[in-house]
Each structure stands twice: as C-alpha cells, then as structure tokens.
C-alpha positions as CSV (number, residue, x, y, z in Angstrom):
1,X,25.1,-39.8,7.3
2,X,24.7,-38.3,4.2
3,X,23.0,-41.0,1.8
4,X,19.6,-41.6,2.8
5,X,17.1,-38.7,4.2
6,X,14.7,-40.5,6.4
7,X,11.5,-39.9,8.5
8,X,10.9,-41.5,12.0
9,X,8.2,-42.4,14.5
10,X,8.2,-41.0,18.1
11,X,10.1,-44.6,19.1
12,X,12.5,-44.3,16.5
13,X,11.3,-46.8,13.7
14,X,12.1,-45.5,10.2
15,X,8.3,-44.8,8.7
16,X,9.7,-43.7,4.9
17,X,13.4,-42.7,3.2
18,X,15.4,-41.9,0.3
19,X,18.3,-41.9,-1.1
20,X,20.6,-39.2,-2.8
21,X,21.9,-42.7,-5.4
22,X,18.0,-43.3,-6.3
23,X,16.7,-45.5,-3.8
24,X,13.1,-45.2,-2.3
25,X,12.4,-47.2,0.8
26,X,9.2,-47.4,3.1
27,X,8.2,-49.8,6.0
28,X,5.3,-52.3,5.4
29,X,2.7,-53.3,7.5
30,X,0.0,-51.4,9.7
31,X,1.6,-49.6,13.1
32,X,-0.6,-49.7,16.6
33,X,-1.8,-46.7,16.7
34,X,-4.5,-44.9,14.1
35,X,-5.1,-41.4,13.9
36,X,-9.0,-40.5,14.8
37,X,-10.9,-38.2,12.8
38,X,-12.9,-35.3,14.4
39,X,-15.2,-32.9,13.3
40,X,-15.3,-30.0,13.7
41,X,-18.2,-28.0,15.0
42,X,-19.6,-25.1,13.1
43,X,-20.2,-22.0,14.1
44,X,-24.1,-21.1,13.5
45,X,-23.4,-17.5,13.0
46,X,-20.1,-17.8,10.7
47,X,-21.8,-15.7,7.9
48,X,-21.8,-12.8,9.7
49,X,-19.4,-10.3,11.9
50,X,-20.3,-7.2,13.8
51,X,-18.1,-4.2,13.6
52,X,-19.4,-1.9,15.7
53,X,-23.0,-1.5,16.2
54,X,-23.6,-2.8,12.2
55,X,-23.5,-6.8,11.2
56,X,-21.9,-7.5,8.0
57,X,-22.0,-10.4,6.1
58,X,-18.9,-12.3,5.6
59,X,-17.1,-12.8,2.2
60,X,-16.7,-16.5,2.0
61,X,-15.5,-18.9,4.9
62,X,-13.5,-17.0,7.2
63,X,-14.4,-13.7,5.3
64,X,-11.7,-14.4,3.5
65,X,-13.1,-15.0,-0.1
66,X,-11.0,-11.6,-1.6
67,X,-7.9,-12.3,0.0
68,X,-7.8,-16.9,-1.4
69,X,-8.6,-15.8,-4.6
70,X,-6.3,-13.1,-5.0
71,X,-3.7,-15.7,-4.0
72,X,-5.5,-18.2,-6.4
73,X,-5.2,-16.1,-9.1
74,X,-1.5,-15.2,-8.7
75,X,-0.6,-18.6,-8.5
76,X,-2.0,-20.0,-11.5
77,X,-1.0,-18.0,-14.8
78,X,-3.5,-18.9,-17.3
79,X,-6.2,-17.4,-15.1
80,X,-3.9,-14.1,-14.0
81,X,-3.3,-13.5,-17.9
82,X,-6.7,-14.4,-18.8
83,X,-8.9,-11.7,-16.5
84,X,-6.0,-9.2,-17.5
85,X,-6.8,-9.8,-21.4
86,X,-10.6,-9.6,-20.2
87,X,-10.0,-6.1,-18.7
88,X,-8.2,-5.1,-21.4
89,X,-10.8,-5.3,-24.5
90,X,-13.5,-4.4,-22.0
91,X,-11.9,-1.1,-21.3
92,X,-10.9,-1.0,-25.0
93,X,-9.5,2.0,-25.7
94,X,-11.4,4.1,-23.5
95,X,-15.1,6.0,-23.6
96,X,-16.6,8.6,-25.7
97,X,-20.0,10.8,-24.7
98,X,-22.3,10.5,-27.7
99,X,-26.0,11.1,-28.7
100,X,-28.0,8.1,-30.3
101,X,-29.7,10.0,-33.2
102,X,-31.2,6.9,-35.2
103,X,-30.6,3.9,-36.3
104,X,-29.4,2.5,-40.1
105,X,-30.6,-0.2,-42.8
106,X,-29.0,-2.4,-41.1
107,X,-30.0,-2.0,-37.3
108,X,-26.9,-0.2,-36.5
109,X,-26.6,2.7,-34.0
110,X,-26.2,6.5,-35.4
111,X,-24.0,8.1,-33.0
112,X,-23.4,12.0,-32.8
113,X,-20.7,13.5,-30.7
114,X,-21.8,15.1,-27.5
115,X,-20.4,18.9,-28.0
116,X,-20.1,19.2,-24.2
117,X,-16.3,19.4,-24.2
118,X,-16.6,18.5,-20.3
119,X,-18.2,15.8,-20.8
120,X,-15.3,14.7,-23.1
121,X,-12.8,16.0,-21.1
122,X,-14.3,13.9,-18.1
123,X,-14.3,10.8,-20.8
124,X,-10.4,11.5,-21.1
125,X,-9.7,11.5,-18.1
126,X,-6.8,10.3,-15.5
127,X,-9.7,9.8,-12.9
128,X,-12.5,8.0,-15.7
129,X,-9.6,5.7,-16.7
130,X,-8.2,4.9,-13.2
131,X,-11.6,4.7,-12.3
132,X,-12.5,2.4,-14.9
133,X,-9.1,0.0,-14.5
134,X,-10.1,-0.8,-11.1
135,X,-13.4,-1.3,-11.3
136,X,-13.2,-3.9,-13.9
137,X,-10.0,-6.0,-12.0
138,X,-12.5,-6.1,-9.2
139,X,-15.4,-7.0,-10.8
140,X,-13.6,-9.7,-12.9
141,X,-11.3,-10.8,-10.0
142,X,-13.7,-11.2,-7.0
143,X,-17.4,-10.7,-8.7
144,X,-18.1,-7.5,-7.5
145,X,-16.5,-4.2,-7.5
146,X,-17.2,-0.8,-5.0
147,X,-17.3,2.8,-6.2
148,X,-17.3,5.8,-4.4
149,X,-19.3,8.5,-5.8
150,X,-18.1,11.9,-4.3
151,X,-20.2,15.1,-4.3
152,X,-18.8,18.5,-3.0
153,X,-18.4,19.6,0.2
154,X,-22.4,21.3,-0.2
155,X,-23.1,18.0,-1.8
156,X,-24.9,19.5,-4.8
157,X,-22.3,18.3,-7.1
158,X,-20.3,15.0,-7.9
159,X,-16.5,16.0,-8.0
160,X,-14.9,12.9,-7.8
161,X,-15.4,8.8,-8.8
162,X,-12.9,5.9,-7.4
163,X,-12.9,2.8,-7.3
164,X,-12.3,1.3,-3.2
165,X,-10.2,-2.0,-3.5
166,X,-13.0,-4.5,-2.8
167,X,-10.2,-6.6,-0.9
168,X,-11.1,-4.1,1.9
169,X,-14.9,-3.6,1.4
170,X,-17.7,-5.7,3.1
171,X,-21.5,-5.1,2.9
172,X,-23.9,-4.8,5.8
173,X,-26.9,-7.4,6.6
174,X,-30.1,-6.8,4.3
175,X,-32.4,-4.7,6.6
176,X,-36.2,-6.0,6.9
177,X,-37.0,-4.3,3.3
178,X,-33.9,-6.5,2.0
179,X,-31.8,-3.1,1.1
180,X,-28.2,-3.3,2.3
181,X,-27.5,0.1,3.6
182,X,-23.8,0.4,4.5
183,X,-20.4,-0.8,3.4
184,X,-17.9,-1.0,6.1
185,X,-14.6,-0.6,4.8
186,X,-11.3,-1.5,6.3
187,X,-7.8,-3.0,5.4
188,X,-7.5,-5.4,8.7
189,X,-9.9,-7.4,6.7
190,X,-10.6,-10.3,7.1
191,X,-10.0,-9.9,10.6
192,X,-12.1,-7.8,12.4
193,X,-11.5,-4.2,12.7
194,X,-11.3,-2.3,16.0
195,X,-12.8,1.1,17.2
196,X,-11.1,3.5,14.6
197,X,-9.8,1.0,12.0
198,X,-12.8,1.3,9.7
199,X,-15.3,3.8,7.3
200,X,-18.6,3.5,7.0
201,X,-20.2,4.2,3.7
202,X,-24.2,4.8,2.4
203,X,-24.8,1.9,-0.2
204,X,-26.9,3.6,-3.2
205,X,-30.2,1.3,-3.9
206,X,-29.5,-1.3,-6.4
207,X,-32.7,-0.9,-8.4
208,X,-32.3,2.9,-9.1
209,X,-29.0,4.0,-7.8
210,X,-29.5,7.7,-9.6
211,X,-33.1,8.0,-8.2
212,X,-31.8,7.5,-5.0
213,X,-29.2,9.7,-5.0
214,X,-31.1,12.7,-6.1
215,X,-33.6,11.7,-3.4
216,X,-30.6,12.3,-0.9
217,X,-29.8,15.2,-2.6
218,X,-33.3,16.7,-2.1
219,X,-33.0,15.4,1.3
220,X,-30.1,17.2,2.0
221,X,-28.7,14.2,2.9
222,X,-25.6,14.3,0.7
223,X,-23.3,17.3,2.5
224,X,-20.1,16.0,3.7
225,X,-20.8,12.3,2.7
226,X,-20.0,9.9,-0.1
227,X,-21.3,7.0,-1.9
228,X,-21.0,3.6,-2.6
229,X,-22.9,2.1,-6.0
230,X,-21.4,-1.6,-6.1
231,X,-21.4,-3.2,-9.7
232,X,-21.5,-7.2,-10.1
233,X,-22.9,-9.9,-12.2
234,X,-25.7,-11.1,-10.9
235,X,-25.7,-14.7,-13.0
236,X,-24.9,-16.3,-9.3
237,X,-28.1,-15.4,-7.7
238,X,-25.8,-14.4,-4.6
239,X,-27.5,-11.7,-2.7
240,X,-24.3,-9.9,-1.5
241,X,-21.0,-10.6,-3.7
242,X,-21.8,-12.5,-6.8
243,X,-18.7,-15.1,-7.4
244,X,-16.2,-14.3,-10.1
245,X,-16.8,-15.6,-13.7
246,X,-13.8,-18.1,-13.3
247,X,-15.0,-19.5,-9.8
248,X,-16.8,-22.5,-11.8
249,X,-13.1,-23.5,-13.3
250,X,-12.1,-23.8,-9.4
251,X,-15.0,-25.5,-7.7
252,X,-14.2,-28.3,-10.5
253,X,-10.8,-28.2,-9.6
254,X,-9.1,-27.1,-12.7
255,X,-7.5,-24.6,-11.3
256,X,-6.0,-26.5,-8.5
257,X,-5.0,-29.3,-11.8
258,X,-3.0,-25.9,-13.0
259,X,-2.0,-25.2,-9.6
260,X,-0.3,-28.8,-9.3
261,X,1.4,-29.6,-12.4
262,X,4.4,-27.5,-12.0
263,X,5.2,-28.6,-8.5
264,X,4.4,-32.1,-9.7
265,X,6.7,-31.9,-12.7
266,X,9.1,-30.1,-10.3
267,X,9.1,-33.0,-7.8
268,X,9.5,-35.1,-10.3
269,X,12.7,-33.8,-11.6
270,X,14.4,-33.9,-8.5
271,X,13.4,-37.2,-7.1
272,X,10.8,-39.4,-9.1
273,X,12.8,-39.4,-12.3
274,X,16.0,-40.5,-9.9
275,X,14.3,-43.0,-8.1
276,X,15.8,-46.7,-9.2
277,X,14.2,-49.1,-6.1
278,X,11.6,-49.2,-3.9
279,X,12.7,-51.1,-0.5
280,X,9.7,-52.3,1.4
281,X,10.9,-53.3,5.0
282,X,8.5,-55.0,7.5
283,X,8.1,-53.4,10.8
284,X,8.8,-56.6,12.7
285,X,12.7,-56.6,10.9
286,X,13.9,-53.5,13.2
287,X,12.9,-55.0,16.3
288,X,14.9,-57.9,15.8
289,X,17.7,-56.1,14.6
290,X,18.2,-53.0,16.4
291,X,16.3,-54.0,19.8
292,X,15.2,-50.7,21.9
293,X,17.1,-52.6,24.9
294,X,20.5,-52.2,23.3
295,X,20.4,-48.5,23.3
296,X,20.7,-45.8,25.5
297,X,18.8,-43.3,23.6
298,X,16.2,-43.0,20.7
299,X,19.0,-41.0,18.9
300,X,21.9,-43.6,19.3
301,X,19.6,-46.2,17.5
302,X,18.2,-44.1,15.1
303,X,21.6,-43.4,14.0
304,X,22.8,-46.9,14.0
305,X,19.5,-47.6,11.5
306,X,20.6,-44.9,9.5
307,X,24.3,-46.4,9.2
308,X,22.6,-49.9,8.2
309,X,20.3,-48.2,5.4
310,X,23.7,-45.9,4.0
311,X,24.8,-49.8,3.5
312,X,22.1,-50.7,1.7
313,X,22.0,-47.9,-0.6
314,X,25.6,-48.2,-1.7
315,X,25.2,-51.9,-2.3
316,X,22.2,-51.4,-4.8
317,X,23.6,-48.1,-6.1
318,X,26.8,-47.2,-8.6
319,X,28.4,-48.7,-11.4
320,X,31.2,-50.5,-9.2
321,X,27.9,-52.5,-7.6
322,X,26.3,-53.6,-11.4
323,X,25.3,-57.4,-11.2
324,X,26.0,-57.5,-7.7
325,X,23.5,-59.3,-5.4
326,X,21.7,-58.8,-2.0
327,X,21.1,-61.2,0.3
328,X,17.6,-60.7,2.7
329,X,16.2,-63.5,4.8
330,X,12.7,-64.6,6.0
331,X,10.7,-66.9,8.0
332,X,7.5,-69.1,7.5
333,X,5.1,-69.0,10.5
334,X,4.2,-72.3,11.0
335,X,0.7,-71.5,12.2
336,X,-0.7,-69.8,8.8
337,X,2.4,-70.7,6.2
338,X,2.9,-67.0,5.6
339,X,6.0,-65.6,4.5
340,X,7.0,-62.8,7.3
341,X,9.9,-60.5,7.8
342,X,10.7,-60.5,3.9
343,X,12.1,-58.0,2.7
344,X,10.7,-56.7,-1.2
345,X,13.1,-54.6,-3.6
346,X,11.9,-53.6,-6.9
347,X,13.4,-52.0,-9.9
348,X,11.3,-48.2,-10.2
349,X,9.6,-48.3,-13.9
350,X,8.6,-44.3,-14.3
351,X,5.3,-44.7,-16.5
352,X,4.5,-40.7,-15.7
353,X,6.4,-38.6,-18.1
354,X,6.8,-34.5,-18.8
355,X,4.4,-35.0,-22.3
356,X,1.7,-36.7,-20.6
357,X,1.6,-34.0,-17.6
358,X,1.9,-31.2,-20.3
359,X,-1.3,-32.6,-22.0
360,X,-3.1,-32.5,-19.0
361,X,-1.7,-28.8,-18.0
362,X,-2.9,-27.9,-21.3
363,X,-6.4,-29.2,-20.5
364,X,-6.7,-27.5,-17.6
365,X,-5.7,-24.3,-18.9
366,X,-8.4,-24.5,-21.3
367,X,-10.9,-25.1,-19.3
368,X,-10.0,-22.4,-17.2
369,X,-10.4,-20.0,-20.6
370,X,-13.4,-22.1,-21.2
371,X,-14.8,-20.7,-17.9
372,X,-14.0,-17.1,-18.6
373,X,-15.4,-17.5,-22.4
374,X,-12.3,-17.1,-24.4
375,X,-11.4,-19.3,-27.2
376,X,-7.5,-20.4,-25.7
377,X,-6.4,-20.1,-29.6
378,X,-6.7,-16.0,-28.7
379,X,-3.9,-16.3,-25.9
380,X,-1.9,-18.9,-28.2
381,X,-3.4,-22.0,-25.7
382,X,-4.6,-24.0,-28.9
383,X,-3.9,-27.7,-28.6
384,X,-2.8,-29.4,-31.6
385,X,-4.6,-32.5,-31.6
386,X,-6.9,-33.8,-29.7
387,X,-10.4,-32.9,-28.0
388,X,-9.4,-29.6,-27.6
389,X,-7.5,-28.6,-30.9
390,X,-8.3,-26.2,-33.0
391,X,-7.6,-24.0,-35.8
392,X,-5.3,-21.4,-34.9
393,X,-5.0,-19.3,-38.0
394,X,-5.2,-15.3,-38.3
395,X,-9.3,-15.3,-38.8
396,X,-10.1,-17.8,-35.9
397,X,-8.4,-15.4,-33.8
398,X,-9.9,-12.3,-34.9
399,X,-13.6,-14.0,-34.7
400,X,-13.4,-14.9,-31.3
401,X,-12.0,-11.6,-30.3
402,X,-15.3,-10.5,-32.0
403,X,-17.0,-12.6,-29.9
404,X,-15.0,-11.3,-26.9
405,X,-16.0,-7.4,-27.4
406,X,-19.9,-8.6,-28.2
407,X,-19.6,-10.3,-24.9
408,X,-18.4,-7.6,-23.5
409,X,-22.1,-5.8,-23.8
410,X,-23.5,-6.1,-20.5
411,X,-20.3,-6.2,-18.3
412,X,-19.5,-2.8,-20.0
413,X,-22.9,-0.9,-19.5
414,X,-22.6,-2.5,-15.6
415,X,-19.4,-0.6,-15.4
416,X,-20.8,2.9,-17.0
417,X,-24.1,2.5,-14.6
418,X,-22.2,4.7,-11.7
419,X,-20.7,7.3,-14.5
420,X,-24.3,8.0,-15.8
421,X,-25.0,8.6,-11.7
422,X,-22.5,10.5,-12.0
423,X,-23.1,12.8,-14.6
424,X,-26.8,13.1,-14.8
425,X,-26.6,14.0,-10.9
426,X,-24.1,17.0,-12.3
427,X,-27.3,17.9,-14.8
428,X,-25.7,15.7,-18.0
429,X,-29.0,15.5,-20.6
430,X,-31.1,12.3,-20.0
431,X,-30.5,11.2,-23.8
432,X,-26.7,11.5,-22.9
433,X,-25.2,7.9,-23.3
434,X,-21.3,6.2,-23.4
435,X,-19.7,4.2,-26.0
436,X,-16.1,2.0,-25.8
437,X,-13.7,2.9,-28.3
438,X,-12.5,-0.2,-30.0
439,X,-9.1,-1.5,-32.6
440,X,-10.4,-4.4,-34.2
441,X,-8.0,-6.5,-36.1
442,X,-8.4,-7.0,-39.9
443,X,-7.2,-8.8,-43.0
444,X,-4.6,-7.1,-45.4
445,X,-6.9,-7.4,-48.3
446,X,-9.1,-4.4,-46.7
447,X,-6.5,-2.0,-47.2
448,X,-5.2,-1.6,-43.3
449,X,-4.7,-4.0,-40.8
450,X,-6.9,-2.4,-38.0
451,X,-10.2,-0.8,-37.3
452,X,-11.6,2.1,-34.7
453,X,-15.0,1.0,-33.7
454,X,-17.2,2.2,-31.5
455,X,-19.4,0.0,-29.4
C-alpha cells in the first residue's frame, strides 16, 4: 500500500485521501456524531502572578507576550528586517556630547563640542553602544525596554548602564499612588519563578527618573543597589508595557497573511498543483461494500479499503489509462426520487496560482512596513503596479530615509533619557545635551555621495 495516504475514523471508514498519481478523494455526507464546543472559563485574576510576596502584572495572555512575538517576528522576514533597519538609523552612527549655543537664520541648532573628553569617551563607548543596541531591539521588538542604572558600591556614583533583556523582566502592580515600584526579573519566564530563581529591582519614577534618583542618593538609599528606568512609547495608553509599533500589522492579521503564504505556496507545490481528481464517495457505499461483519479486525478492513482505493487510483491515473472509463453505480430511493450512493469524480481546475499569491505576499509585506512607517521602496518592497506601486528611483529613497531619521526624534531622546540620569547623577552640567551622528545619502551633483549630520 503505497498509492493513496489516507485518514480513518475510530470504526475504520476512510474520512479523506490522496494519491501519490494526483488523485484527491473525500467521503460525502454528514457522520453521527458532532463535536461539541466548550468554553472555556477564565481565570478572573489572569493579569496578575505573585512571585514571592510582590504581584506582577502579566505580559499578555499567559505572560507570554515577549516570548509569541519574539517567535512572530522570526518567522516572518519583512518584519525581522524591518525593526532591524529601524534600529539601525536610530542608533545612526552613534552619540556625541554637545552644548546648544544658539540657534541660526534658519531655525537650526548651533552645536559646540563638550570638551569633557569623559564625557566623549563615555559617548564612544563599548558599554554606550551595547547599551544602546539593546535597548532599542527591545523597545522596537516588545514596546518597552529595561535599563539598569548602576552606581558604585558607596552608591555616590553611576559606574555602569545595561540594558536587561526585557524577555526576562516583568513589572510589579501599581501601588495605591499608581507608581510601580519593582521589576522582578527572571529567565523561567513566563512560568513562574521559584524561591531563588529571580531579582528584584527599584523602578525609577517615570515622571522624573533623575529627580528621583538623587532623592535616593540623598536618602542613602542607593549603596549596594541598582536601578531600573524602563523606556517605551506610550501612544498605546498601556499602563505597564506599551505594545510594539508593528503590533497593529498583527492584530489585522497581516502578519499571519506573511506568515501563511510560504507554507501555502509550499503545500501547493507538493500536492495542490498535482492534484488531477477529486473523488467524493458517500458514506453509505463502504457499508455495503466492505460490511464490518466480514472482518475480523478494524485493521484487516481498513486494509482491504485501502487495496480497493490503490485500484481506483491506477485506473484514473497514467498515460497507459488515457481515454479509459470508470464505471460507478447508484440507486434511486423510491420514497424522495433522490439519487444515493453515487459516486462524483471531477477533473481538479487549479485557479490559485504562484503570481496571484506573490501579489498578495507583497501586500502584506507592505502593510507590515506601513505599520512600522517606512516607505517598502527603502527595503526594495516597491510594487510595480497597482495600489501600492511606487516610484522607486534614487531620490524617493533618500526622502523617505529623511523621513525615517526625522521620525526618529522622539524614540531617540526616549532612549538618551536614562544616559542624561546617568550623567547628570555623575555631576555632567545641566545644559549638557546628546546628538545622533548621521550618513545621509546624496546626489552626485553635490560633489560626494554622503553626508555626516548631526541630529
């Protein structure tokens, strides 16, 4: 039995087959027994865990919002390349202490050079670039992103900034005041930690995370501790983790469109494009021809059913069987005059093709860039006709990158917020500020084809 792969009911009545020579065969008609649908109950306190003496508020259903998207996103290329190309002109090419001294006819900033070479130095750094890296994947990955601010053993200076994979970080409940004091960090997460498998961290106030600190510091409430100041978008009004910039894309089910189109296109080529007939055989038919009495076993008849379909399949199939007939038979029930037990074989017309599922892939890939604000012509996702064509030239390109880095403003002064902690905490000067380093991409007809800018 090597011709037709089919699936049976617990008594042994074929439910759905096909074959390796392009035949598709299911059983008609409506069996006995239907499944019944339950629902579920739901838990009333399934937005929070406690870990320890502390209750934390979930991360999604399950607390398992890090860990789906991470998998969402490494499934679905468009939206993996897309928040890296995000990170990577936010970061730019890395930050630079300056002095705002005025401001130009035109409105622009006049920036001087901080001469503090350890501020620059800490600018330069491994640990401001690592530190930087992270943060953003975080914050453009799963909404929100937690960094640990670390002072000196006496806790009267900040020695050290990282960024805590947020996969591993969950915030406690809001106290009366609405402040959430602690983040409880752990990597059994989403399950719940034990005694000893998790850290418990001071969450900086979100209004005035500086102030705050240096009230700790005058406290002496900083010795031997460290700090979490969490960075997020706050355009989804959620109190705890914002949701991710792309999370729109999913919720309308682009992303599980981009998700499905490969398989689809993968099933496709191995059976759908094969498939030459669809059998449709009645459930009465196997009663009558291989009667439960007559065998011994489930197994025996199952494999005698089996023997009968290999028939059928070689009959339809192959060039030795072109023109060749096949005979079925059927009765009218005299009560109603319907036709029963027939047997129905059709010829397979494939209408789906590879170009029409390639239009819609494309669709949904640019909706996903859509979601995350970037023009698809950037990442070479331009259409060529259609709704969503556009012009994919040399200055469309370098406009919307333009548009990109402007953009870019607000996420980019979120993720200097804890380095300014940092360094005014250290003594930095107030009027102290960061800038991104930037290549911009030009036209040949201004004498070189980039740009350092500093924004």
């Amino acid at each position: 039995m090597a011709n037709i792969d089919l699936i049976f009911n617990k008594s042994g009545v074929p439910l759905v087959g096909y074959g390796t020579r392009g035949v598709f065969m299911s059983t008609t008609g409506t069996p006995g027994i239907k499944p019944i649908k339950k629902a579920e109950p739901k838990d009333p306190d399934a937005d929070k865990t406690s870990v320890g003496d502390i209750e934390i508020s979930d991360w999604g259903t399950g607390n398992r919002f890090p860990t789906d998207a991470d998998e969402i996103i490494n499934s679905v290329g468009v939206l993996n390349s897309g928040l890296r190309f995000i990170r990577n002109f936010t970061i730019g090419q890395g930050i630079f202490p300056v002095q705002v001294t005025g401001y130009d006819n035109d409105g622009n900033e006049i920036l001087k050079p901080v001469d503090d070479p350890r501020l620059r130095q800490f600018g330069f750094s491994r640990v401001v670039r690592r530190y930087l890296e992270k943060g953003v994947r975080d914050y453009l990955k799963f909404g929100a992103a937690f960094i640990q601010l670390l002072p000196n053993a006496e806790g009267a200076q900040m020695v050290g900034i990282n960024t805590i994979n947020a996969r591993y970080c969950r915030l406690s409940m809001a106290d009366k005041t609405g402040a959430i004091g602690k983040c409880v960090v752990s990597g059994k997460w989403p399950d719940t930690p034990g005694e000893s498998e998790y850290s418990i961290y001071d969450v900086l106030d979100e209004y005035d995370p500086a102030t705050d600190l240096q009230y700790r510091k005058w406290g002496n409430k900083t010795r031997g501790k460290s700090f979490i100041h969490v960075i997020r978008d706050s355009w989804s009004n959620n109190e705890y983790y914002s949701s991710p910039v792309w999370y729109s894309a999913y919720t309308a089910g682009w992303i599980e469109v981009a998700q499905k189109i490969p398989v689809f296109l993968k099933k496709a080529y191995e059976n759908q494009v094969t498939w030459k007939f669809h059998v449709q055989i009645p459930y009465a038919f196997w009663d009558k021809k291989f009667p439960e009495a007559q065998y011994e076993t489930t197994q025996e008849r199952q494999q005698a059913i089996e023997n009968f379909m290999d028939e059928i399949e070689t009959n339809l199939c192959g060039t030795e069987n072109a023109n060749k007939p096949i005979f079925t038979f059927f009765e009218i029930n005299p009560t109603n005059g319907k036709v029963e037990e027939q047997w129905i074989i059709k010829p397979i017309e494939n209408k789906l093709n590879s170009e029409q599922n390639l239009v819609t892939s494309a669709a949904a890939n640019s909706e996903i860039l859509f979601s995350l604000m970037i023009n698809p012509n950037v990442l070479g996702a331009g259409m060529p006709g259609g709704t969503y064509a556009g012009n994919q030239g040399g200055s469309n390109i370098r406009e919307a990158f333009l548009v990109n880095i402007a953009n870019a403003w607000l996420d980019r002064q979120n993720l200097l917020d804890p380095l300014e902690t940092y360094v005014r905490f250290n003594g930095a000067a107030q009027d102290v500020e960061w800038r991104f380093r930037n290549t911009i991409l030009t036209t040949l007809d201004t004498g070189s084809g980039t740009q350092k800018t500093l924004s």
